[in-house]
ROKE-825181 format. One record per residue (C-alpha): residue in one letter; residue number from 1; x negated, y, z negated. Coordinates in steps of 0.1 Angstrom, whole numbers, plus 5000, padded with zeros to 4 digits. Layout:
BEGIN
[A,NUM,[X,Y,Z]]
...
This chain:
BEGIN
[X,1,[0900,6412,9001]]
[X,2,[0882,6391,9021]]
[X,3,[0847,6402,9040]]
[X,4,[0852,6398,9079]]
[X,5,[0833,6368,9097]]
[X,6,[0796,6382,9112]]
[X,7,[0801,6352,9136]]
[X,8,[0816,6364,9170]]
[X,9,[0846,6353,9167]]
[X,10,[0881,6364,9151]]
[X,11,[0894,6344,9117]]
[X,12,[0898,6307,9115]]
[X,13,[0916,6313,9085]]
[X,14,[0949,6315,9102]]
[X,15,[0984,6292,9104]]
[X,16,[0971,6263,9131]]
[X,17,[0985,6288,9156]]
[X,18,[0974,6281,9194]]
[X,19,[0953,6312,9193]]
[X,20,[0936,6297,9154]]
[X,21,[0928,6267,9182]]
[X,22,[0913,6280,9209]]
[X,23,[0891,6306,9185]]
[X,24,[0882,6274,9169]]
[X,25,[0870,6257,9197]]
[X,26,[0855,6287,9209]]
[X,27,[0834,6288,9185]]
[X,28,[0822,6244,9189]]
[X,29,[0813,6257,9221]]
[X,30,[0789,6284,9207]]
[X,31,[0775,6264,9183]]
[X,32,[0766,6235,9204]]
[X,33,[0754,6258,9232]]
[X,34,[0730,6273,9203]]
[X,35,[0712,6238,9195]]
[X,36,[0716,6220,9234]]
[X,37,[0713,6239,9266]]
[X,38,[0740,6220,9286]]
[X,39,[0766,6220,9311]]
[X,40,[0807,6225,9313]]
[X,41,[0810,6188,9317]]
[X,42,[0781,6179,9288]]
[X,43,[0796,6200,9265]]
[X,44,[0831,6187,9272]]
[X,45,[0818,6153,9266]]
[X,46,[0797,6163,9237]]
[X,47,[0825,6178,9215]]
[X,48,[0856,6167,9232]]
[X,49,[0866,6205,9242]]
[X,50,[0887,6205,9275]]
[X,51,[0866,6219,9305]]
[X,52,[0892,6240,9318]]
[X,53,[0888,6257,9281]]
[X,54,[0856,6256,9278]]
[X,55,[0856,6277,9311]]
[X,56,[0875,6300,9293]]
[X,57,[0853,6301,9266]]
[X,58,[0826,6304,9287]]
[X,59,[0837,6334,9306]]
[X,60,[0846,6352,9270]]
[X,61,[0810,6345,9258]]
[X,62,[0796,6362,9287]]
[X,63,[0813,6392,9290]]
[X,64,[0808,6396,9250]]
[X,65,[0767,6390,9260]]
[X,66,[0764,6358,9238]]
[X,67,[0761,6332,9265]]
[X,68,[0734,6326,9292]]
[X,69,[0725,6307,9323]]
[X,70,[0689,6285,9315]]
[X,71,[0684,6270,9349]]
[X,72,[0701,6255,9378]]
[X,73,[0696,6217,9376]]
[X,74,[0713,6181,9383]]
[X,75,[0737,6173,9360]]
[X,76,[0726,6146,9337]]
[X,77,[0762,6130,9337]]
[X,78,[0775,6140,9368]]
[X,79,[0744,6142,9390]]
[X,80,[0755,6174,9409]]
[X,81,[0734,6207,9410]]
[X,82,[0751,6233,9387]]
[X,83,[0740,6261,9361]]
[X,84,[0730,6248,9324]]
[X,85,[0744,6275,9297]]
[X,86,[0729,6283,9264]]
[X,87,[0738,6312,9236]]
[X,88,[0705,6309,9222]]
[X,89,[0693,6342,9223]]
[X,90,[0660,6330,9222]]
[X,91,[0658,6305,9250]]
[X,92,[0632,6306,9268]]
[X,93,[0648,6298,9304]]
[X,94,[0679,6324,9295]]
[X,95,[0692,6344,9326]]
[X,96,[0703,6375,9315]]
């Protein structure tokens, strides 16, 4: 039998389901969010995620307590004031 995943999110084990594919990039969003603090439209451009998913993504991290605000800042590709996101527990800007 195999051991469960410690990582926050459910099997990527599965059949290529829709659900296997949004858990998947569920989880390219918390990794990158763990090495870059960046925004929706920086990570979309960074790993090719959708922003309306990573939206989705992003609300599901928060209410499971593993994403953050950092700081509220111009958007290096879009040049418009928004919120920079991080799951690194250890940030040092992180708005809890």
């Amino acid at each position: 039998m195999k051991e469960k995943s410690k990582m926050p999110f459910s099997s990527l084990d599965g059949n290529g389901s829709k659900n296997t594919q949004f858990e998947a990039e569920k989880k390219i969003v918390y990794l990158y969010l763990i090495e870059n603090t960046a925004t929706n439209f920086m990570v979309n451009v960074a790993t090719g995620v959708k922003r309306e998913n990573i939206c989705r993504h992003k609300a599901q991290l928060q209410k499971e307590g593993l994403l953050w605000h950092s700081e509220r800042a111009n958007c290096l590709i879009t040049g418009r004031k928004v919120w920079y996101l991080t799951t690194n527990i250890n940030h040092p800007n992180r708005i809890i």
